[in-house]
C-alpha positions as CSV (number, residue, x, y, z in Angstrom):
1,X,47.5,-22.6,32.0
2,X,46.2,-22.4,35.5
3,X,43.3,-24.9,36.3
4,X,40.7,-23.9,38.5
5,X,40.3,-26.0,41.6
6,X,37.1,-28.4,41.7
7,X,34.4,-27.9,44.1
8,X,34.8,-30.5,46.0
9,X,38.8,-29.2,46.7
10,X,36.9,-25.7,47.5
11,X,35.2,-27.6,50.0
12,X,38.4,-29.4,51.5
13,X,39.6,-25.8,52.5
14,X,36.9,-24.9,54.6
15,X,37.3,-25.9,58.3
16,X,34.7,-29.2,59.2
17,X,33.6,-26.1,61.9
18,X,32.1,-23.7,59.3
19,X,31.1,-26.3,56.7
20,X,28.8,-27.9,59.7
21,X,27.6,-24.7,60.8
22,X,26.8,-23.7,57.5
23,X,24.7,-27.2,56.8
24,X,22.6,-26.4,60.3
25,X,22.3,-22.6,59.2
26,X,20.9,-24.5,55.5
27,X,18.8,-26.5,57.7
28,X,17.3,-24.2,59.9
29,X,17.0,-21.7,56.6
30,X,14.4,-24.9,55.7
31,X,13.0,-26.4,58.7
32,X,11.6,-23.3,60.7
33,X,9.5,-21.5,57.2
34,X,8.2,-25.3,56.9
35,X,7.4,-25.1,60.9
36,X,5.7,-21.3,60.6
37,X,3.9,-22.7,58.0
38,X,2.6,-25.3,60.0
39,X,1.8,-23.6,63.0
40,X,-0.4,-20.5,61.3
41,X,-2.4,-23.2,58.8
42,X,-3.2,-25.9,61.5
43,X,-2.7,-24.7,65.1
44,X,-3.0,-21.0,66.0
45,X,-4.8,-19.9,62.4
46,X,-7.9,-19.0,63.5
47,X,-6.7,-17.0,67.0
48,X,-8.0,-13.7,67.0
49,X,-4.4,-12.4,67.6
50,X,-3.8,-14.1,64.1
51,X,-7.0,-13.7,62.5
52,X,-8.4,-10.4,63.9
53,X,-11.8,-10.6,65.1
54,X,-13.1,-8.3,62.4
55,X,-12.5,-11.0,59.4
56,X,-13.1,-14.7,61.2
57,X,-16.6,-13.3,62.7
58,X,-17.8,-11.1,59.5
59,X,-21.2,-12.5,58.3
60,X,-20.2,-11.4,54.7
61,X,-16.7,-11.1,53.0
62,X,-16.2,-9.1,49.8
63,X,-12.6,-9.5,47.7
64,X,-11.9,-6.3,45.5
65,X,-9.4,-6.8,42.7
66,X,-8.3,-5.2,39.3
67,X,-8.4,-8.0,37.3
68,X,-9.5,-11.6,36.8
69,X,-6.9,-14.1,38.5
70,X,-5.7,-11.4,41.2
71,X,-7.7,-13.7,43.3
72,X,-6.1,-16.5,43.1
73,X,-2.5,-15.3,42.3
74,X,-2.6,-13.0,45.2
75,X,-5.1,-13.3,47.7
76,X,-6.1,-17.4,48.0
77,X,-4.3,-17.9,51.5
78,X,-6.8,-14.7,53.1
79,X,-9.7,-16.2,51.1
80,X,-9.4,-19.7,52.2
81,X,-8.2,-19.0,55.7
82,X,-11.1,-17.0,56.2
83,X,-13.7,-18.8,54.5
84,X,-12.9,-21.9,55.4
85,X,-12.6,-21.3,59.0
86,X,-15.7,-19.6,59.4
87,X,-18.2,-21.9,56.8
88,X,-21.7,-19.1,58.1
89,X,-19.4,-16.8,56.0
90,X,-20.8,-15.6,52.3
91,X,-17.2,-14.7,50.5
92,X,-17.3,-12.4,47.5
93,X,-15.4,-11.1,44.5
94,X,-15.6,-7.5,42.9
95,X,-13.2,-7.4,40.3
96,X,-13.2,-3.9,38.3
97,X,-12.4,-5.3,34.9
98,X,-12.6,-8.2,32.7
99,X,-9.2,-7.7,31.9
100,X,-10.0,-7.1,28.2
101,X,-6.2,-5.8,27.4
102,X,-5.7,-8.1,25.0
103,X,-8.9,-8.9,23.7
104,X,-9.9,-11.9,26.1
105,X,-12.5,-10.0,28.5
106,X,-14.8,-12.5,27.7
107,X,-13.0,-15.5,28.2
108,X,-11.0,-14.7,31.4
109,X,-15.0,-13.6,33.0
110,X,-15.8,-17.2,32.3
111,X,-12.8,-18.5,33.5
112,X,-13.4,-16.5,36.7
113,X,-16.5,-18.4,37.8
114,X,-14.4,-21.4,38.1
115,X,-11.9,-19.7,39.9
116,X,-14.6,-18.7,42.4
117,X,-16.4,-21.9,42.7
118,X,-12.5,-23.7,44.0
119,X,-12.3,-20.6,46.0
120,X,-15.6,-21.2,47.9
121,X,-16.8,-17.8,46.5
122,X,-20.8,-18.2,45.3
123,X,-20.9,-17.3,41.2
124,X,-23.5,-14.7,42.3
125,X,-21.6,-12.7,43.9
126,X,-18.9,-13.6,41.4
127,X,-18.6,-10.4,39.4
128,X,-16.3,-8.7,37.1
129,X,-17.5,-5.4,35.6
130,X,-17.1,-3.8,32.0
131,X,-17.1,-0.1,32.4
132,X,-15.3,1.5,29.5
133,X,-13.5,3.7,32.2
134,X,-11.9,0.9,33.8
135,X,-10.9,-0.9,31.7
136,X,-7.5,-3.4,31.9
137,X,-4.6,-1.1,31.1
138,X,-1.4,-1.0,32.4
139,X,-0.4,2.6,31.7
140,X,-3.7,4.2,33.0
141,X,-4.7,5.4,36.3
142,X,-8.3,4.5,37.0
143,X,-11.3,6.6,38.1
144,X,-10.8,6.4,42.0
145,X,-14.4,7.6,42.3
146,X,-15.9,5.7,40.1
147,X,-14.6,2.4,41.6
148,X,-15.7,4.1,45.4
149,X,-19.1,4.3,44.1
150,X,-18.9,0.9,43.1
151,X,-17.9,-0.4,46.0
152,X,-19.9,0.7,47.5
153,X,-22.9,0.2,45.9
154,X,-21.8,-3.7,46.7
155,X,-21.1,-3.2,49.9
156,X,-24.9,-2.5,50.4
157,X,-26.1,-5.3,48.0
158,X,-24.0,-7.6,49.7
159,X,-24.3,-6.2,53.3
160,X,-20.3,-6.3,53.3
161,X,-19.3,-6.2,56.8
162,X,-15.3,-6.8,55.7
163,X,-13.0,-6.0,52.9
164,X,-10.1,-6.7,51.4
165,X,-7.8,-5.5,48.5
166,X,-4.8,-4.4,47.5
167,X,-2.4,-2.1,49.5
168,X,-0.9,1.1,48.0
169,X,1.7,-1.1,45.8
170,X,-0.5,-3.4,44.7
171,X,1.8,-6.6,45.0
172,X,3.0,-6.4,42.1
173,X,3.1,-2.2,41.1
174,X,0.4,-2.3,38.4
175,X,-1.1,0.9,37.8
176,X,-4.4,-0.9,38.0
177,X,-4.1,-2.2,41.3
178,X,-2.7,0.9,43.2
179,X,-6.1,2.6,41.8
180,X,-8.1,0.1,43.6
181,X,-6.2,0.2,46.6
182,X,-6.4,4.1,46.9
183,X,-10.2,4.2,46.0
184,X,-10.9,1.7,48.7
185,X,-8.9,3.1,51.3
186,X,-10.2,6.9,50.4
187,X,-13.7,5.3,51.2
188,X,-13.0,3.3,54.4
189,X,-11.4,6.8,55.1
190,X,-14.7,9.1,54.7
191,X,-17.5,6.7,54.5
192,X,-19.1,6.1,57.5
193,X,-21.1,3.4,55.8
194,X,-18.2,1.7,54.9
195,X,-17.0,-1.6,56.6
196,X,-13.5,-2.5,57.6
197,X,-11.0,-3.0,55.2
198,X,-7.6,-4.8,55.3
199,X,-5.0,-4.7,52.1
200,X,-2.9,-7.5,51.1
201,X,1.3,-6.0,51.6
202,X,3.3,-5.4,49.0
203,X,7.3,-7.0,49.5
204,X,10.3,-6.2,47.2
205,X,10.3,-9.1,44.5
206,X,13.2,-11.0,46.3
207,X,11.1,-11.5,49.1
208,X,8.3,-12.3,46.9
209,X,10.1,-15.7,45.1
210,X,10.9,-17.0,48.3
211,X,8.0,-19.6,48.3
212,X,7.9,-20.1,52.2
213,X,11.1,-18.2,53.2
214,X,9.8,-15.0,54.0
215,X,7.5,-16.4,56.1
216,X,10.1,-16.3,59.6
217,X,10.9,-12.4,58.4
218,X,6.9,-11.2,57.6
219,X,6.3,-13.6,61.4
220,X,8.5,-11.6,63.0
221,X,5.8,-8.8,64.2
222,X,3.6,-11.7,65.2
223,X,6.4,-13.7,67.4
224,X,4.3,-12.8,70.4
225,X,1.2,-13.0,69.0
226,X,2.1,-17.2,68.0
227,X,3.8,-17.5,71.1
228,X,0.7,-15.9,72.9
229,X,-1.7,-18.5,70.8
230,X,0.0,-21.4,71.8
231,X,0.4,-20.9,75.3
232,X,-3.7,-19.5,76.2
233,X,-6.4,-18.7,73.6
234,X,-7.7,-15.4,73.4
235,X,-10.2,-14.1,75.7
236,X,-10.2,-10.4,75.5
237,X,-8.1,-9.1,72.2
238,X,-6.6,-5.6,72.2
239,X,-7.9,-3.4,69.3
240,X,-4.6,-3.0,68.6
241,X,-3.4,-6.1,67.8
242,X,-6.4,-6.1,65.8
243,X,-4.8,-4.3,63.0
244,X,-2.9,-6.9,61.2
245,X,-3.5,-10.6,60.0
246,X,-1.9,-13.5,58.8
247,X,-2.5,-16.2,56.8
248,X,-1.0,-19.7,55.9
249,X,-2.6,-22.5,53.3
250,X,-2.4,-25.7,54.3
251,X,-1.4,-28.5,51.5
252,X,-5.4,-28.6,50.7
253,X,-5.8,-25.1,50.4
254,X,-2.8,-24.8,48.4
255,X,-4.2,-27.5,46.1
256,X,-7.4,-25.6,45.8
257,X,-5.3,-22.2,45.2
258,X,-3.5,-24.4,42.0
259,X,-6.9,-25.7,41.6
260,X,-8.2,-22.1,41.0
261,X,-5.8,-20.7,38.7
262,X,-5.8,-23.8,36.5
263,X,-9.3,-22.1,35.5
264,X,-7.7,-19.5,34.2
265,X,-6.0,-21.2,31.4
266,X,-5.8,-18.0,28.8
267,X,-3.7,-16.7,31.5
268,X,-1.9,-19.9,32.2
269,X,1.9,-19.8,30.8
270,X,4.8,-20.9,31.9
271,X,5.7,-18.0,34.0
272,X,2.8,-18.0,35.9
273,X,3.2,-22.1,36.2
274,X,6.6,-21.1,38.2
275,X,4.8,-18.4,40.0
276,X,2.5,-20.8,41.2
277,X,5.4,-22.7,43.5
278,X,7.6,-19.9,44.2
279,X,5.7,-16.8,44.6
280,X,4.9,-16.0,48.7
281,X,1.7,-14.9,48.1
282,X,0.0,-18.5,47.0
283,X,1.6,-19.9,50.3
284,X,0.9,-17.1,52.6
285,X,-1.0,-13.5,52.9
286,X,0.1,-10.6,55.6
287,X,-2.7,-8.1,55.7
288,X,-2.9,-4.3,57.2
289,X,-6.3,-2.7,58.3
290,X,-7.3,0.8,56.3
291,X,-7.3,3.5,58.5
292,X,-11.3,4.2,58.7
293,X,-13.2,7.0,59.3
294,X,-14.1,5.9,62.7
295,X,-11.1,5.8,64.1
296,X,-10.9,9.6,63.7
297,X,-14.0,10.0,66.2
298,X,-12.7,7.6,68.2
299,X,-9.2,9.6,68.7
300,X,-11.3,13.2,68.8
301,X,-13.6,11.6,71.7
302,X,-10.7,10.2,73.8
């Protein structure tokens, strides 16, 4: 009967070469996502190379989600980057259902003002709505108009100067999301009332378990852009680079993101528990601008 070897024999047949460049390749794999992290939460967070112009200096921030919870499970790092940094700010939260698919609408909107309260989002503009055409369901496409109008009906109540949502695969692919994603950008698209929007991007669910490290791979577009930060602050930002954010929690902000969730507890099983330490997206948030309607004059006229 042949016996397999041990590890620690395994290990004896590997040259002291590799096995030490393989310890500093382990290392490195740690050390620099720990580093990023660092650098976008405390130091270079709030450059406008970072943090484009159009979220840090907005007077009024609106959130638009499917369901209660999205904003916590998906979208903390943006709100608390963003909030935080810029306390004249007024942050809030239209979420298009009470999530009501299993017979807990009620509940999860109550849970959701707690949620907003660790997320520095004021319960009046704290709202989840109950219109029996949106209503929580995985396997139904929402009314993209509907949510539109909506939108912007709150953009005006709220005198929203900048939003964000979901991109087209809605972090994690629910039907729900993607409708909300495609209604807001259709009306940052042809509204000229409509403010900037930015949407949260979707990654394949590898990179999405990788707790910080994705973070060196989703920096990799901004390698300049940090670089840039750290060596002379922005005077004069380039429209441009104006198009994409990034943002990092810090320890606190991560507690307040745990913080937030823990309202939610009908929603709070052992999944999501894990979620909370592994999942990218309550560590850090990469965001894309909407193309808006704007930008089509702008290319006509030049």
């Amino acid at each position: 009967m042949k016996i397999l070897a041990k590890p620690s024999h395994l290990l004896n047949k590997i040259p002291r070469r590799t096995l030490r460049l393989l310890v500093r390749l382990g290392v490195l794999a740690v050390v620099i996502p720990i580093i990023l992290q660092w650098l976008i939460a405390y130091i270079v967070g709030s450059d406008a190379r970072i943090l484009p112009p159009q979220l840090l200096h907005a007077k009024n921030l609106m959130i638009v989600t499917a369901h209660p919870d999205d904003e916590c499970l998906f979208f903390a790092p943006s709100i608390l980057g963003v909030l935080e940094r810029n306390t004249k700010m007024v942050g809030g939260l239209l979420v298009m259902s009470t999530g009501n698919n299993y017979g807990k609408g009620e509940t999860r909107s109550l849970e959701l003002k707690g949620s907003c309260k660790a997320l520095g989002i004021h319960f009046q503009r704290c709202i989840a709505l109950d219109h029996p055409d949106l209503q929580d369901d995985p396997k139904k496409w929402w009314n993209t108009g509907l949510i539109e109008n909506f939108v912007h009906e709150h953009v005006i109540k709220w005198e929203v100067d900048a939003i964000i949502t979901f991109d087209e695969g809605g972090v994690s692919g629910h039907i729900n999301h993607r409708a909300v994603s495609a209604a807001v950008r259709r009306y940052t698209a042809t509204n000229p009332e409509a403010p900037v929007a930015f949407s949260l991007t979707t990654t394949s669910l590898i990179r999405k378990y990788t707790v910080l490290g994705d973070l060196p791979l989703t920096a990799l577009r901004f390698t300049w852009r940090i670089i840039e930060a750290l060596s002379f602050p922005a005077t004069k930002v380039d429209p441009k680079t104006s198009d994409r954010a990034l943002a990092a929690n810090s320890w606190h902000r991560y507690l307040l993101t745990r913080s937030a969730f823990a309202s939610h507890r009908s929603q709070y099983t052992w999944d999501r528990y894990l979620y909370m330490i592994l999942s990218r997206y309550v560590w850090f948030n990469d965001l894309q601008r909407f193309p808006h309607v704007s930008d089509q004059a702008g290319a006509g006229a030049a």
